[in-house]
C-alpha positions as CSV (number, residue, x, y, z in Angstrom):
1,X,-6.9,8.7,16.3
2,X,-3.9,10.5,16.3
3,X,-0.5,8.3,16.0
4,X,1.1,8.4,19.7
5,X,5.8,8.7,19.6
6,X,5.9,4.8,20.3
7,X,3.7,4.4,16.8
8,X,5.7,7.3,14.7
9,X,8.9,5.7,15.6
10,X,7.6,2.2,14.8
11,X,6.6,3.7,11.3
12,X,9.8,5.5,10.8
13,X,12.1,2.5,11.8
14,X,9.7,0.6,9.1
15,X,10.6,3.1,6.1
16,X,13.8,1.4,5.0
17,X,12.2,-2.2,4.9
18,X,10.7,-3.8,2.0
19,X,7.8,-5.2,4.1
20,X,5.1,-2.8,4.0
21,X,3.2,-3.8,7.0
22,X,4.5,-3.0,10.7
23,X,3.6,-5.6,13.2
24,X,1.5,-3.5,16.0
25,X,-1.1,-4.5,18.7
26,X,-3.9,-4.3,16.5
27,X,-2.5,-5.7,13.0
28,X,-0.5,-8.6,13.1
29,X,-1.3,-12.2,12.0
30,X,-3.6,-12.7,14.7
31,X,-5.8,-9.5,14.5
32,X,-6.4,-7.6,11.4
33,X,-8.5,-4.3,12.7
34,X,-10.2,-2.8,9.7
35,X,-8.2,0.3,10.6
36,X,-5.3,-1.8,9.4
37,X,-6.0,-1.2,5.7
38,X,-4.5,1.6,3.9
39,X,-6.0,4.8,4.3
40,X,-7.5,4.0,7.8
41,X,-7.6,4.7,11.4
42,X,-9.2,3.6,14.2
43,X,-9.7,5.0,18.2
44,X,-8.5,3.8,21.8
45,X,-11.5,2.0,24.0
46,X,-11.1,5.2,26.4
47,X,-9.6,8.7,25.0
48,X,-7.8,9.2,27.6
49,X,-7.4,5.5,28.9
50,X,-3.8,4.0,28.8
51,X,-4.7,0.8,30.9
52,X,-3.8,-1.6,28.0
53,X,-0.5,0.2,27.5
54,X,2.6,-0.5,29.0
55,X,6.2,0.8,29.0
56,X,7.4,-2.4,27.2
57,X,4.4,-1.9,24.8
58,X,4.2,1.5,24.4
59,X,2.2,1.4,21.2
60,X,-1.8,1.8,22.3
61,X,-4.7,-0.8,21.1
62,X,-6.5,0.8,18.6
63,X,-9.7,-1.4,16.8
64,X,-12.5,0.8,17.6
65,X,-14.7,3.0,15.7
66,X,-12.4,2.6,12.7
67,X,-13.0,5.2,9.8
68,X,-11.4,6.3,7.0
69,X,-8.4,8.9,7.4
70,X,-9.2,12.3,7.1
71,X,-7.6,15.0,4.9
72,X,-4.2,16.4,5.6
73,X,-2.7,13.0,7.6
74,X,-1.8,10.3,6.1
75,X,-2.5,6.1,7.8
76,X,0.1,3.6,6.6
77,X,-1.1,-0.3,6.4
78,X,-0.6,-1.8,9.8
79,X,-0.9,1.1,11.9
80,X,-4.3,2.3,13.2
81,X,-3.7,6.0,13.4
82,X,-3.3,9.2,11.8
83,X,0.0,11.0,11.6
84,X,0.0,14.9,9.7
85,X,1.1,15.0,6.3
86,X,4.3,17.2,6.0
87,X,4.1,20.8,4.9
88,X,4.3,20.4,0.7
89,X,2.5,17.3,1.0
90,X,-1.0,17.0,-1.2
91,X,-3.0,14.6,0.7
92,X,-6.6,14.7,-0.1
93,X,-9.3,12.2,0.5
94,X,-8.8,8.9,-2.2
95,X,-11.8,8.6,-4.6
96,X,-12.3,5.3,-6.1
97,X,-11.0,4.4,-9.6
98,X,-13.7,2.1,-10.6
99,X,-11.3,1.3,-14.0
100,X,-8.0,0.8,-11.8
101,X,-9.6,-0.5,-8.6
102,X,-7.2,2.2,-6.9
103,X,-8.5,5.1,-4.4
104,X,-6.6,8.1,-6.8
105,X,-4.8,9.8,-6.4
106,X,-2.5,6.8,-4.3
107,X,-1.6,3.7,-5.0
108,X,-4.0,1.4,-2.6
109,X,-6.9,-0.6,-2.9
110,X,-9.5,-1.0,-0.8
111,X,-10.5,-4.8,0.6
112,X,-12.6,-6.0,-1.9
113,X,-16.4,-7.1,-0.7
114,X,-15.9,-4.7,2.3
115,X,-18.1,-2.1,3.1
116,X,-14.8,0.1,3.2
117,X,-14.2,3.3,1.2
118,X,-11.2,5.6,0.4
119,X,-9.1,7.1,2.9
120,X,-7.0,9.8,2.6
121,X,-3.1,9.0,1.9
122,X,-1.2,5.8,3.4
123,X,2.3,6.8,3.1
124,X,4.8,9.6,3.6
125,X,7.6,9.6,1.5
126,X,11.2,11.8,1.2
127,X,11.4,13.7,-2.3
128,X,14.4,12.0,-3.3
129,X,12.5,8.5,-2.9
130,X,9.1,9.3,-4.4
131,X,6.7,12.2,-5.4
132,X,3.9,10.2,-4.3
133,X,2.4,12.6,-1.4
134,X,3.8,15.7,-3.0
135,X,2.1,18.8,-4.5
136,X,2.4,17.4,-8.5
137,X,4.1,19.4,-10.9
138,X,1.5,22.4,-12.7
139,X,0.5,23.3,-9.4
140,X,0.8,24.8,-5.7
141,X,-0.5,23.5,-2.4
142,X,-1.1,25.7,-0.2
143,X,-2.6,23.6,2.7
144,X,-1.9,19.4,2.4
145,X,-5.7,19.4,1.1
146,X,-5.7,22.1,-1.7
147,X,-4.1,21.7,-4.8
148,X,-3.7,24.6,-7.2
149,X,-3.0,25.3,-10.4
150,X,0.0,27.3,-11.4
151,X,-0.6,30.6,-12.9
152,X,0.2,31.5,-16.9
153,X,4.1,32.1,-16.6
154,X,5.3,31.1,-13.6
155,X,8.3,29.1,-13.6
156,X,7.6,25.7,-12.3
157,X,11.0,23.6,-10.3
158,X,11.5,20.0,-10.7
159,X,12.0,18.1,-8.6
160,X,15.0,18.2,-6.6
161,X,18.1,16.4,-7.7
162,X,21.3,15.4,-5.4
């Protein structure tokens, strides 16, 4: 479940678009794996298998046993696998906002009428662009799935400013 170089550099060449979803071997407007979705991943046919692959298409098919990512990665929308959350990051598995629709404490929702549940985070970000995926103000992360609150007194930064 783990993204492969070919599918990290396809996200990372994706971060300075406005089109959220990367065109891969499993999502694009002919397949939609439910791995797809925010949140999600999904495994190769083999573990070890690269039949499928190629050196033109170096990103592997990925539409089996999809299930929802786990905590401390992070599964954009359009890619089927899991990359690590950086070290800072707070990425913990989503719970359902049944007010907002929204798996908290991100910003996606699932597919409505699936039988699909909350992954854990869907984007990595830089901390000049967003906060979204980092340890929130009031608190201290130790690990990308704990989050802590800041003892009485300590001075707590801002966010950096260039």
């Amino acid at each position: 479940m783990m993204c492969n170089k070919a599918e990290i550099e396809l996200y990372l060449s994706s971060l300075g678009s406005k089109s959220i979803v990367r065109i891969s071997r499993d999502c694009n407007q002919f397949s939609w794996a439910p791995g797809c979705q925010s949140g999600w991943a999904c495994s190769t046919p083999e573990a070890n298998s690269l039949a499928n692959n190629s050196f033109e298409n170096p990103v592997l098919s990925r539409a089996e046993n999809c299930r929802p990512c786990c905590p401390g990665f992070f599964c954009p929308r359009g890619l089927t696998c899991m990359m690590p959350c950086p070290l800072g990051a707070y990425c913990p598995l989503g719970t359902l906002n049944k007010t907002t629709n929204l798996c908290d404490p991100y910003s996606y929702q699932i597919t409505p009428g699936s039988n699909q549940t909350c992954g854990s985070a869907d984007s990595w970000a830089d901390v000049i662009t967003t906060n979204d995926v980092f340890c929130p103000p009031g608190h201290h992360c130790p690990t990308t799935t704990q989050k802590l609150n800041c003892s009485k007194g300590v001075l707590l930064q801002e966010r950096c400013h260039w």
